[in-house]
N, CA, C and O atoms as a Tinker XYZ file with bonds, in Angstrom:
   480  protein
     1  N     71.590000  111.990000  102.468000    73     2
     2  CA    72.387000  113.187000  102.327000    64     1     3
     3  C     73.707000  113.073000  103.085000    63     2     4     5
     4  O     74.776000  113.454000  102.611000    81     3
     5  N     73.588000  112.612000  104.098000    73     3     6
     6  CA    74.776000  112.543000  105.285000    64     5     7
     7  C     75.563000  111.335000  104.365000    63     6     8     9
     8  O     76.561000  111.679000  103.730000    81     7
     9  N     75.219000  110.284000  104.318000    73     7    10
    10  CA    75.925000  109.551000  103.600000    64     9    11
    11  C     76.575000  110.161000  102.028000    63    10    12    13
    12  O     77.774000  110.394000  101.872000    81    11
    13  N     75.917000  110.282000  101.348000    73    11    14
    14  CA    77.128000  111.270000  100.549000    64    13    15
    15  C     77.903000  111.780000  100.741000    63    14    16    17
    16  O     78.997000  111.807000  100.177000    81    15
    17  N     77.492000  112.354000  101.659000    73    15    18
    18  CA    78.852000  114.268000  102.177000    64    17    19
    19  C     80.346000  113.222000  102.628000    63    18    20    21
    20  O     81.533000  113.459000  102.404000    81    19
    21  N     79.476000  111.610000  103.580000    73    19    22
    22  CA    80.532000  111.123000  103.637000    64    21    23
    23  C     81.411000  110.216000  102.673000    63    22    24    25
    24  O     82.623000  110.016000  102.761000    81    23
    25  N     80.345000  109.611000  101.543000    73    23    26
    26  CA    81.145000  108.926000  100.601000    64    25    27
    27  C     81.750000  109.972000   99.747000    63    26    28    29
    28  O     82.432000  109.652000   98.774000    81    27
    29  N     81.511000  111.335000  100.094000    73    27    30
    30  CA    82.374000  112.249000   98.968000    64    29    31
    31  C     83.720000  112.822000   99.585000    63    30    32    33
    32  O     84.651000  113.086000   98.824000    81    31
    33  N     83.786000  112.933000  100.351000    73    31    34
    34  CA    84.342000  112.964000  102.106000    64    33    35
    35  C     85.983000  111.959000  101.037000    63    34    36    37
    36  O     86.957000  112.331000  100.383000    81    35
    37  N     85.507000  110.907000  101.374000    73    35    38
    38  CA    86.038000  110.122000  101.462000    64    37    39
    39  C     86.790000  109.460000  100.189000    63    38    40    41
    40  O     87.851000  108.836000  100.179000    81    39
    41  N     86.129000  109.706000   99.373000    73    39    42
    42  CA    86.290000  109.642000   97.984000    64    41    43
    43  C     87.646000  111.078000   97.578000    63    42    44    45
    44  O     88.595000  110.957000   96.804000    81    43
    45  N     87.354000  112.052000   98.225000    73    43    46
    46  CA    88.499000  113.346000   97.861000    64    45    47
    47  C     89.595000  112.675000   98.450000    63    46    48    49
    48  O     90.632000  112.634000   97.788000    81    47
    49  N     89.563000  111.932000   99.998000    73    47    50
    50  CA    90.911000  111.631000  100.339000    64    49    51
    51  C     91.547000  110.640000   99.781000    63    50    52    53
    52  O     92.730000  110.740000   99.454000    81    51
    53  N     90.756000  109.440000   99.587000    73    51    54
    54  CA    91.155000  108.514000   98.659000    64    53    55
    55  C     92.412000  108.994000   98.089000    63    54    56    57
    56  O     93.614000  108.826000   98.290000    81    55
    57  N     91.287000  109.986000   96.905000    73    55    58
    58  CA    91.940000  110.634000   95.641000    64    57    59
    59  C     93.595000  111.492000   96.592000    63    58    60    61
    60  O     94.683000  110.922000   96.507000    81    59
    61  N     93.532000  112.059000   96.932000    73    59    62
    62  CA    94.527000  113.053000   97.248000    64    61    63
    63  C     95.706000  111.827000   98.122000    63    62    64    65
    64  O     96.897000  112.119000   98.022000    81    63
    65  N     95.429000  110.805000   98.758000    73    63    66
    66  CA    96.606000  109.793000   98.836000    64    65    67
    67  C     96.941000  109.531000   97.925000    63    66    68    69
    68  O     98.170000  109.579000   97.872000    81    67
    69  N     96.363000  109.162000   96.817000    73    67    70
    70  CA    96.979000  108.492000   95.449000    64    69    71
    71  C     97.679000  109.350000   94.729000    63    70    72    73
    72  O     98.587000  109.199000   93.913000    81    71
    73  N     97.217000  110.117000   95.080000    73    71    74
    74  CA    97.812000  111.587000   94.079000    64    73    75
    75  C     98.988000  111.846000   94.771000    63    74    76    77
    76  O     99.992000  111.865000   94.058000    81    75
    77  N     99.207000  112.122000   96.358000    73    75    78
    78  CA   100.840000  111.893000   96.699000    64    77    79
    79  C    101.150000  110.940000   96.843000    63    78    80    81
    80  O    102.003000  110.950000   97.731000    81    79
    81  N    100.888000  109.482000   96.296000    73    79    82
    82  CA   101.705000  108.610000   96.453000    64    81    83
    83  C    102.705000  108.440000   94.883000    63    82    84    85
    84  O    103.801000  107.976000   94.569000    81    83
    85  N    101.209000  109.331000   94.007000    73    83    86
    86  CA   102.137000  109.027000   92.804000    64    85    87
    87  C    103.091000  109.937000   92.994000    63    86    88    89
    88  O    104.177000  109.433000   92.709000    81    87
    89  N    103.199000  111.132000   93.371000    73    87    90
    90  CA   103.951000  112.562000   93.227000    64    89    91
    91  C    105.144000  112.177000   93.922000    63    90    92    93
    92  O    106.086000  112.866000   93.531000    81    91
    93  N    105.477000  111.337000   94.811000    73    91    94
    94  CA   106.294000  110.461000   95.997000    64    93    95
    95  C    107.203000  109.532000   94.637000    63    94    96    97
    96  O    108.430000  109.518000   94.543000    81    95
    97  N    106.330000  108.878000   93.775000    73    95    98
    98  CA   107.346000  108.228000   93.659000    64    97    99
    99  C    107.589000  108.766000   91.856000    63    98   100   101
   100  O    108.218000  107.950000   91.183000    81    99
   101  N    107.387000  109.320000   91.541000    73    99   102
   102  CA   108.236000  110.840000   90.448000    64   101   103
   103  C    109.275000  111.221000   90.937000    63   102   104   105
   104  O    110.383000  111.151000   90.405000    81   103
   105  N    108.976000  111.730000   92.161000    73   103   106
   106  CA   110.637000  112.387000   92.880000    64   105   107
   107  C    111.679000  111.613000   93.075000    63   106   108   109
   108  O    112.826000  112.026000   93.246000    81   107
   109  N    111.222000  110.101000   93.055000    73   107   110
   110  CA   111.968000  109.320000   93.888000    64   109   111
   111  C    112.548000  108.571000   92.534000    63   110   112   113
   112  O    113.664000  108.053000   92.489000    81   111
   113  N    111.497000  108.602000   91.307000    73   111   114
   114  CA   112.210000  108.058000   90.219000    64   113   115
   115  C    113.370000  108.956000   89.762000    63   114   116   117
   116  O    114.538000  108.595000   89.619000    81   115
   117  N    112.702000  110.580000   89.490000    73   115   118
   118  CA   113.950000  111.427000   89.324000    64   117   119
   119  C    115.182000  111.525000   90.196000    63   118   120   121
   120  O    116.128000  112.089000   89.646000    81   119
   121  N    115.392000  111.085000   91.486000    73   119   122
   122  CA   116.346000  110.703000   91.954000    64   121   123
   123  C    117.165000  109.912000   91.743000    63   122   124   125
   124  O    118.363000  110.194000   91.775000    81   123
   125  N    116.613000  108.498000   91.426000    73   123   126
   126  CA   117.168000  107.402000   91.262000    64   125   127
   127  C    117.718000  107.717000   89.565000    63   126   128   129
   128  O    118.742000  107.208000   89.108000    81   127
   129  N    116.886000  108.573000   88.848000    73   127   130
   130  CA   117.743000  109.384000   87.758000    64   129   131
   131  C    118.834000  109.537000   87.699000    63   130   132   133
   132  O    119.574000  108.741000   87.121000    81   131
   133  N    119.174000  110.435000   88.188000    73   131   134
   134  CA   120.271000  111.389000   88.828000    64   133   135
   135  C    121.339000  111.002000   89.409000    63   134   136   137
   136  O    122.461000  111.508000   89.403000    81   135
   137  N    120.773000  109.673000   90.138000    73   135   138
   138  CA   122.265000  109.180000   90.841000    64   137   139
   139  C    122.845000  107.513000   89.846000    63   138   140   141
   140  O    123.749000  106.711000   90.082000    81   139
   141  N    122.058000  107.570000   89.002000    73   139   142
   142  CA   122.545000  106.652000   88.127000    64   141   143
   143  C    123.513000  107.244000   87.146000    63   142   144   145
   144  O    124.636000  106.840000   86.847000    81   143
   145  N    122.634000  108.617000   86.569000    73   143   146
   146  CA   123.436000  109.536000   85.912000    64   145   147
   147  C    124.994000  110.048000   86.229000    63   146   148   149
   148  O    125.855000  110.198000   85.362000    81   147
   149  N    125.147000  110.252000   87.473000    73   147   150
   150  CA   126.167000  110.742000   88.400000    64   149   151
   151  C    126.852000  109.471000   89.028000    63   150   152   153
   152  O    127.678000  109.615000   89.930000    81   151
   153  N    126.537000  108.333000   88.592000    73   151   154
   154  CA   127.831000  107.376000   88.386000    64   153   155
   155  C    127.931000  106.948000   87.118000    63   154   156   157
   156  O    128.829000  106.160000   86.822000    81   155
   157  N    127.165000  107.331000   86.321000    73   155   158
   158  CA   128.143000  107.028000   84.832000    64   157   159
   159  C    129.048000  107.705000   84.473000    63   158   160   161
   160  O    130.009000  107.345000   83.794000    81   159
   161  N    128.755000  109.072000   85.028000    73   159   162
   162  CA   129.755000  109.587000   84.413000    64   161   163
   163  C    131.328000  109.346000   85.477000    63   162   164   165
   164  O    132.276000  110.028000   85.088000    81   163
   165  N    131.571000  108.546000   86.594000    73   163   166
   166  CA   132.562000  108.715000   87.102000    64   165   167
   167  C    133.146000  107.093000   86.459000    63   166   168   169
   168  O    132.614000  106.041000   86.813000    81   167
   169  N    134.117000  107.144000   85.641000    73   167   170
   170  CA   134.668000  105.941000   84.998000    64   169   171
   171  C    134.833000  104.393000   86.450000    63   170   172   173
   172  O    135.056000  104.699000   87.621000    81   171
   173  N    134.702000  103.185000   86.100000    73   171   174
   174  CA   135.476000  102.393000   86.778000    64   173   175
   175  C    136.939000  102.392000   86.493000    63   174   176   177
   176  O    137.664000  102.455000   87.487000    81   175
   177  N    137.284000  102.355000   85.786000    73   175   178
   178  CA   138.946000  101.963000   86.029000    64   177   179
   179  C    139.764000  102.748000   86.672000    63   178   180   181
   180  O    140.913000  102.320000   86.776000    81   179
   181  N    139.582000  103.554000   87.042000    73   179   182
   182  CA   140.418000  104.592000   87.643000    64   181   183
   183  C    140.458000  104.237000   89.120000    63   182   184   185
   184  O    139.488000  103.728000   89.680000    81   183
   185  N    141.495000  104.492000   89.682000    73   183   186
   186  CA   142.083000  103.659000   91.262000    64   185   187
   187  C    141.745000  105.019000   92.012000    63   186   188   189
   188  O    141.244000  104.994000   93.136000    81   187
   189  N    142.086000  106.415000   91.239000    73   187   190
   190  CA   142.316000  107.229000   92.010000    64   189   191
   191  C    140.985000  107.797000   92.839000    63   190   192   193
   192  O    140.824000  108.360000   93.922000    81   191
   193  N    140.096000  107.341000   91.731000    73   191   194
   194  CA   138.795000  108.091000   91.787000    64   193   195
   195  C    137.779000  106.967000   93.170000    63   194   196   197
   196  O    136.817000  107.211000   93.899000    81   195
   197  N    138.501000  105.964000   92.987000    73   195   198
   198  CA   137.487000  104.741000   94.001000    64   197   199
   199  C    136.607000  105.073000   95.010000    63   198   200   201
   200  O    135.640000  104.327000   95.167000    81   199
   201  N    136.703000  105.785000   95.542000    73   199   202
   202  CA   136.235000  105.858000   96.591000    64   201   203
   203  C    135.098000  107.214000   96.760000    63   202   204   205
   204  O    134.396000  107.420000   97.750000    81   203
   205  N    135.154000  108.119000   95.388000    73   203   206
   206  CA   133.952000  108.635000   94.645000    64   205   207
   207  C    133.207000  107.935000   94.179000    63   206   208   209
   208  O    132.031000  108.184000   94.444000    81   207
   209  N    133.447000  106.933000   93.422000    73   207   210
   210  CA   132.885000  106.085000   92.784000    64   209   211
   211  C    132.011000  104.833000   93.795000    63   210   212   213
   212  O    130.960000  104.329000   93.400000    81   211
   213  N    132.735000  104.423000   95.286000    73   211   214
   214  CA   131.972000  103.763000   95.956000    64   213   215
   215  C    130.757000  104.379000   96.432000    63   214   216   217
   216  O    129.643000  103.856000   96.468000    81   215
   217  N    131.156000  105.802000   96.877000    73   215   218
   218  CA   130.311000  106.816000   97.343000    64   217   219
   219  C    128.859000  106.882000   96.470000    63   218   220   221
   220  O    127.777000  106.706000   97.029000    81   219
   221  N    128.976000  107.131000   95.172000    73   219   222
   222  CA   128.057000  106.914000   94.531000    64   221   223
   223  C    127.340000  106.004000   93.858000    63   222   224   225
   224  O    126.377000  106.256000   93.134000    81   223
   225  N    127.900000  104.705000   94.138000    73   223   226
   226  CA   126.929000  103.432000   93.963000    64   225   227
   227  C    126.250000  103.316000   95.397000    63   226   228   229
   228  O    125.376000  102.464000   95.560000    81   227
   229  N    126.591000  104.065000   96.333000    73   227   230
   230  CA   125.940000  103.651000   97.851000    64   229   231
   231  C    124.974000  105.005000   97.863000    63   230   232   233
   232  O    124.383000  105.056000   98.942000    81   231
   233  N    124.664000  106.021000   97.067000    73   231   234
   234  CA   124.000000  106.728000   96.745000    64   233   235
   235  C    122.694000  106.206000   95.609000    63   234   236   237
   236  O    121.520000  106.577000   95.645000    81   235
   237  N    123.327000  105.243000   94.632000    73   235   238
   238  CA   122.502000  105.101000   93.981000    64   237   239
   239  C    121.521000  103.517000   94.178000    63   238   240   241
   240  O    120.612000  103.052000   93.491000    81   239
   241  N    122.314000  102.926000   95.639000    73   239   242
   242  CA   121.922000  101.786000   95.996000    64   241   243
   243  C    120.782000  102.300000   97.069000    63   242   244   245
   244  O    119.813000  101.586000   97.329000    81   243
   245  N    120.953000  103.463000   97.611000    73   243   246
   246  CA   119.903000  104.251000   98.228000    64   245   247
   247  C    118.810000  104.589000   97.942000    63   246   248   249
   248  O    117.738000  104.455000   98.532000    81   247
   249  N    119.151000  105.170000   96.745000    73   247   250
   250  CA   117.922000  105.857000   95.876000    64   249   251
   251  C    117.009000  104.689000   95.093000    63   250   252   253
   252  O    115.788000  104.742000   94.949000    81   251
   253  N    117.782000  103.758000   94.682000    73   251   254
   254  CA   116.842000  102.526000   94.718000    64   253   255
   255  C    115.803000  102.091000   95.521000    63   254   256   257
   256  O    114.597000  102.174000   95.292000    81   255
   257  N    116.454000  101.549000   96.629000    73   255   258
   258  CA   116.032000  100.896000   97.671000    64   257   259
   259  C    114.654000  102.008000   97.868000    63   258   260   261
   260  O    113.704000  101.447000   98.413000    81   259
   261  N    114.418000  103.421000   97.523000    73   259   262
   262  CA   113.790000  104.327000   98.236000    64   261   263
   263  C    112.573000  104.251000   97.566000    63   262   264   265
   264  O    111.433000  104.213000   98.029000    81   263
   265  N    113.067000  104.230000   96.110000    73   263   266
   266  CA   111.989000  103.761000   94.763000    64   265   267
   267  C    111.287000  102.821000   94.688000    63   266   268   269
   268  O    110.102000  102.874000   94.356000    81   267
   269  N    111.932000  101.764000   94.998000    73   267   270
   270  CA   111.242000  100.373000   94.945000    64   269   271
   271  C    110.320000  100.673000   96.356000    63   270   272   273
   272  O    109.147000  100.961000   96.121000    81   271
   273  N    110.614000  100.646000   97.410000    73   271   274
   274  CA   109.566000  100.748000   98.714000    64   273   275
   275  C    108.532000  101.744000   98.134000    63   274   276   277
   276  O    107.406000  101.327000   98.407000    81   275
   277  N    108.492000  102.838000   97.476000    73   275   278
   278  CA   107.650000  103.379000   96.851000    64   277   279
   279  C    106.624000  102.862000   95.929000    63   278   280   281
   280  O    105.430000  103.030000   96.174000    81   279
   281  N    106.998000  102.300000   94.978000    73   279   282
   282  CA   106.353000  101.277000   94.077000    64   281   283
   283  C    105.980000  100.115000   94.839000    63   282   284   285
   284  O    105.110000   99.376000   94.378000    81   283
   285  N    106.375000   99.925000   95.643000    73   283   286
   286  CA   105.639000   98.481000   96.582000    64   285   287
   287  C    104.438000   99.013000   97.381000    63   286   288   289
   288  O    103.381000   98.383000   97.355000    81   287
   289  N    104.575000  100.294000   98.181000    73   287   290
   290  CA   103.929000  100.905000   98.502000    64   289   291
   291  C    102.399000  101.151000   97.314000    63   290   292   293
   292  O    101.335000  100.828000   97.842000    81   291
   293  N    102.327000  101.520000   96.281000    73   291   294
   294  CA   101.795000  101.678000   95.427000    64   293   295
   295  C    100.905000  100.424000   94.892000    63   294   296   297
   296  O     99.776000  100.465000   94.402000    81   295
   297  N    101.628000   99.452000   95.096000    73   295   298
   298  CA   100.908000   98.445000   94.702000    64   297   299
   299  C    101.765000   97.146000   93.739000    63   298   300   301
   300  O    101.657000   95.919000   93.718000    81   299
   301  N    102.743000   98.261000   92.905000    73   299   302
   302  CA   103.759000   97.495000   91.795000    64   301   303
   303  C    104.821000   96.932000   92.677000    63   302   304   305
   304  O    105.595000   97.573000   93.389000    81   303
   305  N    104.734000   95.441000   92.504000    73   303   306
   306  CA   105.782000   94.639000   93.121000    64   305   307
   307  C    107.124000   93.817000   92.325000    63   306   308   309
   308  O    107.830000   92.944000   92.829000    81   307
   309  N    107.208000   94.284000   91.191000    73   307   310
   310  CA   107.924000   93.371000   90.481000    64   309   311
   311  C    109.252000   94.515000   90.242000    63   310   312   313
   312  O    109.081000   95.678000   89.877000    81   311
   313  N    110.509000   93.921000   90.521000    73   311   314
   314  CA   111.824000   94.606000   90.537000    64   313   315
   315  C    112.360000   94.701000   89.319000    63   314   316   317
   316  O    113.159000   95.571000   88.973000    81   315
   317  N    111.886000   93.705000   88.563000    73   315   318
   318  CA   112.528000   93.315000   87.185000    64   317   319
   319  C    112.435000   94.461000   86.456000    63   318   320   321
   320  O    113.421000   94.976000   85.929000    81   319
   321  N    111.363000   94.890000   86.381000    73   319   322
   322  CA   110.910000   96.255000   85.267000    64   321   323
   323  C    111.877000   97.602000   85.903000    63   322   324   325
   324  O    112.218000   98.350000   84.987000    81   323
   325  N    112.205000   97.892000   86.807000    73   323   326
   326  CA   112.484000   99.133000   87.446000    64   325   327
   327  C    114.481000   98.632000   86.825000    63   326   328   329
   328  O    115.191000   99.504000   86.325000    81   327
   329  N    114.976000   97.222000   87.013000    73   327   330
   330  CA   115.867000   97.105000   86.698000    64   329   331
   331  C    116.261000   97.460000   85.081000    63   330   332   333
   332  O    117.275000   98.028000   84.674000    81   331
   333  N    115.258000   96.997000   84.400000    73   331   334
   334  CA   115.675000   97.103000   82.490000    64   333   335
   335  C    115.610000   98.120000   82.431000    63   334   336   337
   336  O    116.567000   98.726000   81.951000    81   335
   337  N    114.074000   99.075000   83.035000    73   335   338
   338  CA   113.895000  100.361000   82.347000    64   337   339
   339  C    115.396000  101.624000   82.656000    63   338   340   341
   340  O    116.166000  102.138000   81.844000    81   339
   341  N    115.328000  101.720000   83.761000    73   339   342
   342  CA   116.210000  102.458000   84.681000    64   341   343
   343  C    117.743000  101.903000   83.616000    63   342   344   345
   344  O    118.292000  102.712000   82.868000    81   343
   345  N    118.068000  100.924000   83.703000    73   343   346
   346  CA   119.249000  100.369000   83.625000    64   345   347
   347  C    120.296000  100.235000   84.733000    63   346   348   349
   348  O    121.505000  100.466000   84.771000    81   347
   349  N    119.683000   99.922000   85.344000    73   347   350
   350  CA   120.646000   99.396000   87.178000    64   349   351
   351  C    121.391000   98.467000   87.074000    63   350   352   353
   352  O    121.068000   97.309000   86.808000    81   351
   353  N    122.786000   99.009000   87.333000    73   351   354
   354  CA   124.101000   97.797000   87.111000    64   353   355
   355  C    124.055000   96.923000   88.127000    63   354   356   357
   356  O    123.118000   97.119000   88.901000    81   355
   357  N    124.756000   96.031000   88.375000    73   355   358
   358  CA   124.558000   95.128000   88.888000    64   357   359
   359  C    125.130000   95.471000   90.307000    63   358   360   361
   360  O    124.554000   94.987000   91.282000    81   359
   361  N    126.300000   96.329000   90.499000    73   359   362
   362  CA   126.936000   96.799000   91.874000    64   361   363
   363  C    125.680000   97.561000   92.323000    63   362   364   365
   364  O    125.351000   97.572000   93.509000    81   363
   365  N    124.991000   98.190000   91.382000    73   363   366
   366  CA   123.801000   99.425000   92.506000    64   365   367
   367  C    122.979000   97.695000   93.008000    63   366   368   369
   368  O    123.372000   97.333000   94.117000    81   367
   369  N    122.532000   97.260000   92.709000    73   367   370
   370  CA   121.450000   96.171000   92.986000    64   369   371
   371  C    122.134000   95.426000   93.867000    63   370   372   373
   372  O    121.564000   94.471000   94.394000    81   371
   373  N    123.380000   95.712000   94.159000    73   371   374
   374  CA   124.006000   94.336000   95.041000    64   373   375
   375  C    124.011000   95.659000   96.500000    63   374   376   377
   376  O    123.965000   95.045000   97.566000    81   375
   377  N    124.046000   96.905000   96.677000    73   375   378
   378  CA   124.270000   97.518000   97.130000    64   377   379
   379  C    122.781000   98.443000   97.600000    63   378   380   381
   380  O    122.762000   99.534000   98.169000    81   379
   381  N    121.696000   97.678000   97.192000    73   379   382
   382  CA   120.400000   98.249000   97.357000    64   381   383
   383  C    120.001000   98.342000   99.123000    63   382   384   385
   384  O    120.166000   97.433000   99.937000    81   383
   385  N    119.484000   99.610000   99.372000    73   383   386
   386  CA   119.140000   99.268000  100.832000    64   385   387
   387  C    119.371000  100.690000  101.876000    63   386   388   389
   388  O    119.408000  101.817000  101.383000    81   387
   389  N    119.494000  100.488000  103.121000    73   387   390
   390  CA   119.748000  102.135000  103.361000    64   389   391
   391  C    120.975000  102.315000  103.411000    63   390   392   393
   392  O    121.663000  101.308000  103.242000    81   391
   393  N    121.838000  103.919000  103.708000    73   391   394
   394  CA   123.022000  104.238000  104.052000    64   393   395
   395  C    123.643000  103.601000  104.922000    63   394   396   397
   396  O    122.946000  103.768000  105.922000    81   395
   397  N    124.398000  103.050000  105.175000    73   395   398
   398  CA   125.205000  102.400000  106.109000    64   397   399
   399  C    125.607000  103.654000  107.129000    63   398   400   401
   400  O    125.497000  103.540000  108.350000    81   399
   401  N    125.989000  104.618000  106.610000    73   399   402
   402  CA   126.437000  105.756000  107.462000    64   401   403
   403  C    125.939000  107.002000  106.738000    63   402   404   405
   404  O    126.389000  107.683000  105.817000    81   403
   405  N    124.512000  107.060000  107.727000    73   403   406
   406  CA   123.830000  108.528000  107.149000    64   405   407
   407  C    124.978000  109.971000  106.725000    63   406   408   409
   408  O    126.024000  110.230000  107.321000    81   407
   409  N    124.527000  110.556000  105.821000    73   407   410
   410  CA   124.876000  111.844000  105.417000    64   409   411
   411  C    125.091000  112.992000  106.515000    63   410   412   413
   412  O    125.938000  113.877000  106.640000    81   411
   413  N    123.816000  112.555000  107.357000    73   411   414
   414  CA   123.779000  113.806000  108.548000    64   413   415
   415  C    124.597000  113.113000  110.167000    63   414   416   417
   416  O    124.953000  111.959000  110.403000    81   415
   417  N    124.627000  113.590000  110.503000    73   415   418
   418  CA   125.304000  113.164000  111.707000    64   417   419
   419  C    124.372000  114.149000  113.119000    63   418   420   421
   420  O    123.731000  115.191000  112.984000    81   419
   421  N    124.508000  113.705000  113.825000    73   419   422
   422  CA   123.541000  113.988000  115.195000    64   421   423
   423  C    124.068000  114.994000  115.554000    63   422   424   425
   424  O    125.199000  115.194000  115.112000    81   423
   425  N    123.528000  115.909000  116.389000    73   423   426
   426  CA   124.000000  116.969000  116.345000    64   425   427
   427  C    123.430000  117.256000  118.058000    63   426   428   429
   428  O    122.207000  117.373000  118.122000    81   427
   429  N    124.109000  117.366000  119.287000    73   427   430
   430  CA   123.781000  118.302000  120.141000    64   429   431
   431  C    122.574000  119.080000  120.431000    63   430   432   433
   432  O    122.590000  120.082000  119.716000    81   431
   433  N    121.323000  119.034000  121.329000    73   431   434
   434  CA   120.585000  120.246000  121.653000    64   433   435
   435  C    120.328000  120.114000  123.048000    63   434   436   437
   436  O    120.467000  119.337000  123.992000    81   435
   437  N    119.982000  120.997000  122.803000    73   435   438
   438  CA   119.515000  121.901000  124.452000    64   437   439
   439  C    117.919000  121.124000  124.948000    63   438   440   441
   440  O    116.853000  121.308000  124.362000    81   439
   441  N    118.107000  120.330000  126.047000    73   439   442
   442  CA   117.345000  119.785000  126.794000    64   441   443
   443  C    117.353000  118.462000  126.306000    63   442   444   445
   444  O    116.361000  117.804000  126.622000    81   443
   445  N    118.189000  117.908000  125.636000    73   443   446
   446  CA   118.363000  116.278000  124.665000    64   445   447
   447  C    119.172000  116.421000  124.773000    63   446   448   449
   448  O    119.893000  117.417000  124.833000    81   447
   449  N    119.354000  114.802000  124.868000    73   447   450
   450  CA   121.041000  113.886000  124.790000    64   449   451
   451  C    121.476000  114.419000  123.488000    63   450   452   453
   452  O    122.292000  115.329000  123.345000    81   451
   453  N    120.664000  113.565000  122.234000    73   451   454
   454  CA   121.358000  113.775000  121.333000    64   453   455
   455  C    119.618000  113.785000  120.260000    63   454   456   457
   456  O    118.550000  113.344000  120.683000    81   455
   457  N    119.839000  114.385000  118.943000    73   455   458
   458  CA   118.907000  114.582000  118.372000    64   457   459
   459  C    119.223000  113.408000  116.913000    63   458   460   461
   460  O    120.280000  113.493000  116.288000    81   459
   461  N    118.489000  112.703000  116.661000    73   459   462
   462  CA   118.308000  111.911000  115.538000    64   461   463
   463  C    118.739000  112.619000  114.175000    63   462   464   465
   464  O    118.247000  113.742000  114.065000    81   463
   465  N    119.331000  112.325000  113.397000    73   463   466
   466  CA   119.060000  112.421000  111.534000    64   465   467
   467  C    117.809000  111.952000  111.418000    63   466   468   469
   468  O    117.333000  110.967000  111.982000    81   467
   469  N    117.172000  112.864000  110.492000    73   467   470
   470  CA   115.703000  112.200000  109.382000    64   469   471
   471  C    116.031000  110.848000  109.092000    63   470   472   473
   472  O    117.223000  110.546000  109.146000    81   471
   473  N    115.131000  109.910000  108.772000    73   471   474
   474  CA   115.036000  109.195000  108.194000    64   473   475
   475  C    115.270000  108.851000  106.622000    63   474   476   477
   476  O    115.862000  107.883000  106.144000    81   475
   477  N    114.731000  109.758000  106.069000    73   475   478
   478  CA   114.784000  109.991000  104.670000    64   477   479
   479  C    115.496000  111.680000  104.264000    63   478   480
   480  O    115.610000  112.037000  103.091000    81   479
């Protein structure tokens, strides 16, 4: 009896990691969506725009990098597939990895030097 309660125990958590690991990396695919989406639409040729346009290959070299550790996490190790399906240009893939200079910036508190940005 005890042994059940614990192989059932154990069996729900199983289940409920897998279940947010898949739900983890949905979000993380719809991200990597989104920021692929949101550099197509900003043209290359344009000089004026450059530096929108770097902005968002280092967004979408992010959101990669975030996906794939997800799917590795998971078990799926092969990059190739995430490259065809997705359609990842070749600047996001050369640019895969974290922010060079987080979004958030540190901020001051009371009884700390200084307080960290999230990680993610």
């Amino acid at each position: 009896m005890a042994l059940d309660l614990l192989q059932s125990g154990y069996a729900t958590l199983a289940y409920e990691i897998a279940e947010e690991r898949a739900s983890a990396l949905g979000r993380l695919g719809r991200r990597l969506e989104a920021a692929l989406t949101a550099l197509a639409t900003c043209p290359r040729t344009t000089h004026s725009d450059r530096k929108i346009r770097d902005g968002l290959v280092e967004q979408a070299g992010y959101a990669l990098w975030l996906f794939v550790v997800q799917r590795e996490a998971c078990g799926l190790r092969k990059i190739d597939h995430v490259i065809q399906v997705y359609g990842v240009p070749n600047e996001v893939l050369a640019r895969m990895g974290p922010l060079a200079r987080p979004s958030i910036q540190p901020t001051k508190t009371v009884g700390a030097e200084v307080a960290l940005p999230p990680m993610f």
